[in-house]
N, C-alpha and C positions, 0 to 999 in steps of 0.2 A: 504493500500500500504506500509506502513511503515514495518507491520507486513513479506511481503516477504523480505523487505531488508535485516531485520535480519534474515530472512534465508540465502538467497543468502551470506549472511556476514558470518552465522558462520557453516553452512551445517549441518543440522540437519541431522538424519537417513534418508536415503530415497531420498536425497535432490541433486544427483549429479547433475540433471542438474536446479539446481537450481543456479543462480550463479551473481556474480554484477562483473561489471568495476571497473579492480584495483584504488586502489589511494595511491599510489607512493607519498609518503610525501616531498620526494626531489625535489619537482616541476615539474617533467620531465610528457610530457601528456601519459594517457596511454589508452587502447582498449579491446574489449573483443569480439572474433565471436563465434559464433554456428550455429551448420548445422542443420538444419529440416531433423529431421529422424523418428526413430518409438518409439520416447520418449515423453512427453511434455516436455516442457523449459519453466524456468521463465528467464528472465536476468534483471534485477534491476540496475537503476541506484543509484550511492551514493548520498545522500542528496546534492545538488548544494546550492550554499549559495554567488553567485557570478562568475561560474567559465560554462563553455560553455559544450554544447554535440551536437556531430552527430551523429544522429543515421540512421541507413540503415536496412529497411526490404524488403525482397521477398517472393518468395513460396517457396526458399530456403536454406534460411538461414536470420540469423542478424547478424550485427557490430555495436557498438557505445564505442563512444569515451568519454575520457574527457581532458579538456582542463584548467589549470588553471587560474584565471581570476591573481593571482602575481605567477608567475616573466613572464606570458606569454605576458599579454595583456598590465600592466602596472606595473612600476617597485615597489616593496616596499618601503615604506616608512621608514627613520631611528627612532630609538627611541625616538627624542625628533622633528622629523617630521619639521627639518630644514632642508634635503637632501633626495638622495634615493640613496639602494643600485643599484648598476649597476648592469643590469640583467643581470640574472645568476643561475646556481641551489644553494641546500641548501650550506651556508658554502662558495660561492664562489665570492660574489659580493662587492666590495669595494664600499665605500658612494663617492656620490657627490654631491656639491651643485647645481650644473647643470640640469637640467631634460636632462634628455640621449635620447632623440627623437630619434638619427640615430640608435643605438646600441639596443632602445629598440624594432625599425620595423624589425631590422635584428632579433632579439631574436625571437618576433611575425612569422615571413616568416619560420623559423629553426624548432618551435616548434609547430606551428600550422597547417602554409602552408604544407611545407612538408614532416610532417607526418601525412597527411591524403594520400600521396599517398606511402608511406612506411615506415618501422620502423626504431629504432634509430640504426646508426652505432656505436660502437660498439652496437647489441642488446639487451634491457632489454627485463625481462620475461613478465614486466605489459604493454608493445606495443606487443600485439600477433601479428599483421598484417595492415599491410596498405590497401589503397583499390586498388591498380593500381593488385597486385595480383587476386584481387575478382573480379577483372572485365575481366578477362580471359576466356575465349569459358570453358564452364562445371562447373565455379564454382560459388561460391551463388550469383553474379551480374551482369552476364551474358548477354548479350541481351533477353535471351531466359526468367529472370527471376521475370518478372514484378515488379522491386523493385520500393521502395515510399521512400523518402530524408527528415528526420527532423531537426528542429535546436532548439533546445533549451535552450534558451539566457534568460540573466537577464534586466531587468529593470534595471535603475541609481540606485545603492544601494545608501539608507537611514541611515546615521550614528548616526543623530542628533534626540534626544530623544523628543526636542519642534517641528520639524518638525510635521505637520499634515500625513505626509506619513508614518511616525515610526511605524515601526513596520505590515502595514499593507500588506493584503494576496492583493487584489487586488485597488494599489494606484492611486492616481486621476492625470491626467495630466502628469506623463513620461513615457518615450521614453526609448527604448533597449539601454542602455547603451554603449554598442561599433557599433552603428547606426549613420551617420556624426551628428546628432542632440543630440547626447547623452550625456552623462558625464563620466566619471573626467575631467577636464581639468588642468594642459595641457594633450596631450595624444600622444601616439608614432605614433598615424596615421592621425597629422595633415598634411595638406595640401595635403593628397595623397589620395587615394579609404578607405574608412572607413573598418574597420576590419572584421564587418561582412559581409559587400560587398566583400571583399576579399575572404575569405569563402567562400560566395556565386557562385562567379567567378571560384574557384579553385574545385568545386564540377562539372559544369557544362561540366568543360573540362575534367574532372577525367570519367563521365560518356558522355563525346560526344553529349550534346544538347545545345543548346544552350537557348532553349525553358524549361529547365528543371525544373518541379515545385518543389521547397525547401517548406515545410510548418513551418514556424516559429512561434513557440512558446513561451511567455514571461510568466517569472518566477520573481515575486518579492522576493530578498534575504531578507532573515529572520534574521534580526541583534538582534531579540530580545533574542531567544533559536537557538546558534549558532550550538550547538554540539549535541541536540536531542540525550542524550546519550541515553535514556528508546524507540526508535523507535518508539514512536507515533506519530510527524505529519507526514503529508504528502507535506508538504513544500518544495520544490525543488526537486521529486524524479519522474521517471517516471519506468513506468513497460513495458515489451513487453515478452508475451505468446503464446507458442506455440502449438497446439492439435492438432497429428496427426489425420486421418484416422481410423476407425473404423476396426480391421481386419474382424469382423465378418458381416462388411453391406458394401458389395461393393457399395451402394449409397451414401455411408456419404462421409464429406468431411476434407482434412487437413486444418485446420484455422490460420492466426495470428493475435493479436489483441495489439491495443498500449492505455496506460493509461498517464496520465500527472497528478499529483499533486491530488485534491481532487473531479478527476470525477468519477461520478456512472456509466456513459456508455463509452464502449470505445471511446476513442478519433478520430482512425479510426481500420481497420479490414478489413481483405480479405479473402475467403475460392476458395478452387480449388480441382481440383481431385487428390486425393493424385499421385507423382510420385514415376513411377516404382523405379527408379535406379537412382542413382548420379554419376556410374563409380564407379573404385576404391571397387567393391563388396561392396560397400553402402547398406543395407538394402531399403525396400520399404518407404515411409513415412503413415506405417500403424500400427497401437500399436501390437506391438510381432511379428513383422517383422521378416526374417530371411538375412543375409548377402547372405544365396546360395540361396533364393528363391526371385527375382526380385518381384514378389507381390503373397500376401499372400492370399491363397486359401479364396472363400467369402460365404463358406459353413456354415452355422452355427454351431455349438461345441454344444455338449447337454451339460448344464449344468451340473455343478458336483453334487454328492451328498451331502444331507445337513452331516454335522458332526456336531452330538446331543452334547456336550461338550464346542462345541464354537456356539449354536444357540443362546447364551444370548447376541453373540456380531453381533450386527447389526446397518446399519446406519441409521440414523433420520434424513438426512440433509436436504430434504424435507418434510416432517411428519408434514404439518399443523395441523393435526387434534390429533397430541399427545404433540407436541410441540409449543414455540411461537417462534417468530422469532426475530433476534435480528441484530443489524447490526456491522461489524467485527471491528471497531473503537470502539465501545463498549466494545468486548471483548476483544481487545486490552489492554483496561484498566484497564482490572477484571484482566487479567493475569501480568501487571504488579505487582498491588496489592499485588494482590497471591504469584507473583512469587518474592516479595522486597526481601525473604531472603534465603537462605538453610533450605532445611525443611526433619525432620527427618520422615523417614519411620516407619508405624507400625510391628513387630512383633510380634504374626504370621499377616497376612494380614490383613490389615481395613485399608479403605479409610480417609486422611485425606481430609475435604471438607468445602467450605465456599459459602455463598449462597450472590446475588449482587443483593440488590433489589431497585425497583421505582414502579411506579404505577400499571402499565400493563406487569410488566415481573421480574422476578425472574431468573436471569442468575446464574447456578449452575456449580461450580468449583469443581473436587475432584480428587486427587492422591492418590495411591497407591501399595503394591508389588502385580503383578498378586498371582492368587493361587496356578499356575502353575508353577509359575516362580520365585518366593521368594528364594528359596535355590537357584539360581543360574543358567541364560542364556546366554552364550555365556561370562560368567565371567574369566578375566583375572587373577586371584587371588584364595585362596582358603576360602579366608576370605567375611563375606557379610558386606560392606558399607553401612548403611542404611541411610545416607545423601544423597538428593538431590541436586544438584548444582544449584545456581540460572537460569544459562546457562542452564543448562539440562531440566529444570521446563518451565523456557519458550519456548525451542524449541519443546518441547513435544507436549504442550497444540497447539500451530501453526501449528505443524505437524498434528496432529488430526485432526484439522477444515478445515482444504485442504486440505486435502484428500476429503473432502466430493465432492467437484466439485472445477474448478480452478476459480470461475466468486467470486471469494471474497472480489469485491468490494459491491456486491449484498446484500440482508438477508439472514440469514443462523438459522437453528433451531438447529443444537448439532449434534452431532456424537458419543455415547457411547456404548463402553468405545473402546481406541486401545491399544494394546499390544505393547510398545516400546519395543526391548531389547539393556539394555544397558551395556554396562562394567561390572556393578556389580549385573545386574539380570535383571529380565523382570518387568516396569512398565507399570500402565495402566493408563490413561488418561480421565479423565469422562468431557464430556461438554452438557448441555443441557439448555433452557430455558424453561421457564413456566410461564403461565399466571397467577395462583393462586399462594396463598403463600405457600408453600411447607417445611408442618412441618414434613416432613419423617413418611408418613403414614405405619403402618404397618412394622415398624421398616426396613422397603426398604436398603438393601444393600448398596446402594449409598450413605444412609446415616446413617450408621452405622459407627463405628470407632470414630473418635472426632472432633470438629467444630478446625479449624486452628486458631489460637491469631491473632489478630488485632496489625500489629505497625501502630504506630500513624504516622509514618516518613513514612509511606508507600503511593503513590501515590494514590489519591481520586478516587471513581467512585461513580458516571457516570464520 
């Protein structure tokens, strides 16, 4: 899971609708929707570490929010933690010795309550939409749109190191933090409807039930690795994906599915018949939809013809029986490794490649210039760059291995090789596992060119 954020985070090739809820560093909450069309969607939430989301799924669309847990919920603390500043966004809160209780439910009502049902006046770009628009006749929360209501809240965060809760994924004994039985104390919603009852309350009448089931989700904040800057855990992040319609089997079905933190099966998930039209010359919700064709013909396409030139590039993503299987936090980690520095390209082409071994699997790494594509694909310059960017190194290798299918929380065997083209020429991407040790029999292409350097500072795998 961590592995989509950093896409959604930095849009690899291919990745537009791949996408995460902004985070607006000024404190201000912000949103993200997407409509169910004839695309998949990833939408990734940012690592939570204390700070709240709603999210909204249907057959037609998602929205989720984020909410920050300072200056929203409770005010910050001053530097030597004898006052707090008066909430506020960045830059604008004056210290008091007082805890600000009244200023800080009006802050909480300003920036929580009521922008779940609209955006900030004046409008920033990281609140796309509020919900009181989305629940309008035709649009993604519709009556007509079977949507499901999540919350995803933190546990009392753990600051104290002797604490037995420090640090830990799932802690013994507390409670949802802004729940009347929660912690900090004091808090701006004493004596009144606790915070996320509040929430709760303000969802209900947002969509007209009263009956409305919210499914709450608790998240213990990770005070140990705050900033997860290399994207490997999956501590405070949730996923929701989307897969259209099949154009060419009128019996398949559009699906969504939601992920939380470090589960192997989705958390929940829905499938329906893909719909025709959304209004507005929408496409069908069917892969290669057309905007003029309400749904797309469910005749089968004859396959195309093979082209002998690119028969070497094939996927493996399920290939038990050539490949072994490996699970995608694994590769996660090879590709950190791999990916610690800027790595120079060969000329003319050879793979540079590093092999990640344990007992039962040989996880195999290797980059290099396609053959085709070394002098230059779709190159802005006339010069060739043969530096890799670390940025580029990792989104490649992650682009590659989902593509294979989108369920990557699953086992996955390799995909080799894909042709990125990049800025300064077309690279290819090799991932595959193996159950043997794998001394490049036969001098194997893959493993021709030169084994990549070991930094010592480079992150460990397994």
């Amino acid at each position: 899971m961590a592995g989509e954020g950093y896409r959604a985070k930095f849009h690899p090739p291919g990745g537009a609708n791949e996408v995460t809820v902004p985070l607006p560093l000024d404190g201000r909450t912000s949103s993200k929707m997407m409509r169910w069309l004839d695309q998949p969607v990833n939408l990734a939430m940012p690592r939570l570490i204390g700070c709240t989301s709603v999210i909204v799924v249907s057959k037609k669309g998602v929205w989720a929010n984020h909410i920050w847990e300072m200056p929203t919920f409770r005010p910050e603390p001053n530097e030597d933690e004898t006052g707090w500043y008066m909430p506020g966004f960045e830059g604008e809160g004056e210290i008091t010795t007082t805890f600000p209780q009244k200023e800080q439910l009006a802050f909480f009502k300003s920036n929580a309550i009521d922008r779940l049902h609209s955006r900030y006046d004046p409008v920033t770009s990281e609140h796309e939409s509020g919900l009181d628009d989305l629940r309008k006749a035709g649009e993604i929360f519709d009556d007509e749109s079977d949507f499901q209501v999540f919350m995803f809240v933190p546990y009392t965060g753990v600051d104290k190191e002797d604490d037995p809760n420090y640090g830990k994924e799932k802690p013994d004994g507390l409670g949802p933090a802004w729940d009347r039985n929660g912690e900090p104390n004091p808090r701006g919603d004493e004596g009144t409807t606790a915070y996320n009852d509040q929430i709760r309350d303000e969802l209900k009448g947002i969509f007209g039930k009263q009956d409305l089931h919210i499914e709450q989700i608790v998240y213990a904040p990770d005070r140990v690795d705050e900033e997860d800057a290399g994207y490997i855990s999956h501590r405070g992040r949730a996923l929701v994906q989307y897969q259209p319609g099949d154009g060419k089997d009128c019996e398949s079905k559009a699906q969504w599915r939601i992920y939380f933190e470090g589960e192997q099966e989705n958390h929940s998930r829905a499938e329906w018949d893909p719909l025709d039209s959304q209004g507005d010359d929408k496409p069908a919700q069917r892969c290669g939809g057309s905007s003029k064709n309400k749904r797309q013909s469910c005749s089968p396409e004859p396959d195309p013809a093979p082209v002998p030139e690119k028969a070497e590039y094939t996927d493996n993503c399920n290939d038990s029986t050539r490949l072994t299987p490996f699970g995608y936090g694994e590769l996660d980690k090879a590709i950190q490794n791999f990916c610690y520095n800027a790595i120079e390209l060969s000329t003319p082409a050879a793979p540079i490649w590093r092999t990640y071994k344990r007992e039962d699997l040989h996880l195999h790494l290797a980059v290099q210039w396609s053959a085709s594509g070394q002098d230059g694909c779709k190159k802005q310059d006339g010069e060739l760059n043969n530096q890799l960017s670390i940025e580029d190194c990792k989104s490649g290798f992650i682009t590659n291995i989902n593509r294979c299918n989108t369920d990557t929380i699953s086992q996955k065997y390799g995909s080799n090789p894909m042709v990125w083209n990049m800025a300064s020429g077309c690279v290819d991407f090799w991932v595959g596992g193996h159950g043997d040790d794998w001394e490049c029999p036969n001098n194997d292409h893959e493993c021709s060119g030169k084994e990549l350097p070991q930094d010592s500072n480079a992150p460990a795998w397994p």
